[in-house]
C-alpha positions as CSV (number, residue, x, y, z in Angstrom):
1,X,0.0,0.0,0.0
2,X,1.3,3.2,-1.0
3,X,1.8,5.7,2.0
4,X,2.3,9.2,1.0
5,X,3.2,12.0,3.3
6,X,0.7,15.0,3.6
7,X,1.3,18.2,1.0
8,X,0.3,21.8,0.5
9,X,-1.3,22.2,-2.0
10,X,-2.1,25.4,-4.7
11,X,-4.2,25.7,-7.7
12,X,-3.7,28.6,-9.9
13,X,-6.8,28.8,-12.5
14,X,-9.4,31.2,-14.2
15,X,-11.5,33.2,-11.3
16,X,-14.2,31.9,-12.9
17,X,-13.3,29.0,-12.1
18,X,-13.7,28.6,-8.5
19,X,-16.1,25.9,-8.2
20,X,-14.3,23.3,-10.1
21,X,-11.3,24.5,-8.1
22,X,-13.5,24.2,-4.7
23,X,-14.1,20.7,-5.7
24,X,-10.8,19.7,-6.4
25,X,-9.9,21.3,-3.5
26,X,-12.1,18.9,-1.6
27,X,-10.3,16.1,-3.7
28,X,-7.1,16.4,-2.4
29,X,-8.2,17.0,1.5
30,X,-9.7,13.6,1.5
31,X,-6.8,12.6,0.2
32,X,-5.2,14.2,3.4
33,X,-3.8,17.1,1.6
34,X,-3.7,20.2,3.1
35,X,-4.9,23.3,0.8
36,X,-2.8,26.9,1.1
37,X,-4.0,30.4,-0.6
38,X,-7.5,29.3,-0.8
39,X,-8.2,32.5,-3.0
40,X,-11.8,30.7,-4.0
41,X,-12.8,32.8,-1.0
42,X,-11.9,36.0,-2.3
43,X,-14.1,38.5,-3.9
44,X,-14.5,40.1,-7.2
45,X,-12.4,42.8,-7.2
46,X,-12.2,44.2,-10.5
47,X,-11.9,47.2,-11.8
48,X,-8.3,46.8,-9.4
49,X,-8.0,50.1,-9.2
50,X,-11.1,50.6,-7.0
51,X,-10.7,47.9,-4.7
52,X,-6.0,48.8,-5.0
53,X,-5.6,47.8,-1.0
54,X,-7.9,44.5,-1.5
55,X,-6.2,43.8,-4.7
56,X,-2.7,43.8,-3.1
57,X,-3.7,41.6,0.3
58,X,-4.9,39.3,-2.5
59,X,-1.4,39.3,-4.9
60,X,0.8,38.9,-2.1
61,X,-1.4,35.8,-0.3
62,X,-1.6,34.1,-3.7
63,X,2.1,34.9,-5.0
64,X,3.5,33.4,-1.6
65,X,1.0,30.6,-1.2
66,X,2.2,29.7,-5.2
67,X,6.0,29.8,-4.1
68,X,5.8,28.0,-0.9
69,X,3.4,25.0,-1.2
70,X,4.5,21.5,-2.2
71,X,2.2,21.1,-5.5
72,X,1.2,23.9,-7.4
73,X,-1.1,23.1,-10.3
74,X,-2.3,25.3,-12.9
75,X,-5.9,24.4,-14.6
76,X,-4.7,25.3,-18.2
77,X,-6.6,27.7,-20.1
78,X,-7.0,29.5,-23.4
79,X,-7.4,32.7,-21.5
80,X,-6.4,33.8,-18.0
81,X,-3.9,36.1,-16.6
82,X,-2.8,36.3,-13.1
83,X,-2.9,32.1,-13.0
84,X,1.0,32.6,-15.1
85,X,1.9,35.5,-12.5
86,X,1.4,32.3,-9.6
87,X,3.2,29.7,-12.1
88,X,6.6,31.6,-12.8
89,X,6.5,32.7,-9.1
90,X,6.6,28.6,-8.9
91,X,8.6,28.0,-11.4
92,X,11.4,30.1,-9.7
93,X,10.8,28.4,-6.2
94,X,11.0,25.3,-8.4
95,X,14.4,26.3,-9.7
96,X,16.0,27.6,-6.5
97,X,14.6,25.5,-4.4
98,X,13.5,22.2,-5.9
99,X,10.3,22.6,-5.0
100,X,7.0,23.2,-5.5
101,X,5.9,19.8,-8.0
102,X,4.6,21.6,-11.1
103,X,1.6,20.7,-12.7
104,X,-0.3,22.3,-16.0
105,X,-3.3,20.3,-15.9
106,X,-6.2,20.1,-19.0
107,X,-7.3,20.4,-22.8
108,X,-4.8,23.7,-22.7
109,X,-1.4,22.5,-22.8
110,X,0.2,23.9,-25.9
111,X,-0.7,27.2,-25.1
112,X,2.0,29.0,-23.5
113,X,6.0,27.8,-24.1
114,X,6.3,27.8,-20.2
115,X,4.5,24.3,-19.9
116,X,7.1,23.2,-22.0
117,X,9.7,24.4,-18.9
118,X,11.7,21.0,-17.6
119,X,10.3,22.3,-14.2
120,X,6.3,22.2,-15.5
121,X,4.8,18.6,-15.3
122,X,1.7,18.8,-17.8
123,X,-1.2,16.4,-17.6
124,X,-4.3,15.8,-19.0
125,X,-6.6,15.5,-16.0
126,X,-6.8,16.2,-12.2
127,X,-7.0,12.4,-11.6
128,X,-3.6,11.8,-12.8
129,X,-1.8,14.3,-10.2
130,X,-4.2,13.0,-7.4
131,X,-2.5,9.3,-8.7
132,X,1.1,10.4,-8.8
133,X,0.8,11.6,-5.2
């Protein structure tokens, strides 16, 4: 029986969404996982420049929650843009540090060069990382 240790775990994705992220979320807990920079429980905020304190309490939870858990995953995309702010701030724990595990997860994967990165792991589904862990 495979034993695995309990991780942090972040997932970067589209604000909209939340819901599938919630329940993956939920996923990896039962799994005994532990979730960091939950930002599902954040509010809309946009236009930024109304909401600029709320905005940066949000940037810096999410940039150090992406840099400092064990598994960071990215739901690809063919849109999004803070979601690559939290995956290079990953990538370059990833490179200094050896860690957070990188994953690019979903139908997206050719979209950016990045996921090509020897760092990035890129799957096809969410099951796949919740079976290599």
């Amino acid at each position: 029986m495979k034993t695995t240790r309990q991780k942090t775990i972040y997932i970067a994705a589209r604000f909209g969404e939340k819901d599938n992220v919630r329940e993956i979320y939920e996923r990896f807990t039962e799994k005994g996982h532990r979730v960091v920079g939950d930002w599902t429980n954040h509010k809309p905020i946009k236009p930024y420049q109304e909401h600029g304190e709320l905005a940066r309490e949000y940037a810096i939870e999410d940039i150090e929650a992406a840099a400092n858990c064990d598994v960071f995953i990215l739901l690809s995309s063919e849109a999004g843009t803070g979601m690559y702010i939290e995956l290079g701030a990953a990538m370059a724990q990833k490179i200094a540090y050896g860690k957070p595990e990188i994953y690019v997860v979903g139908k997206h994967l050719n979209r950016s060069m990045f996921y090509f990165h020897p760092t990035v792991n890129r799957r096809q589904n969410i099951d796949e990382v919740i079976r290599e862990l």
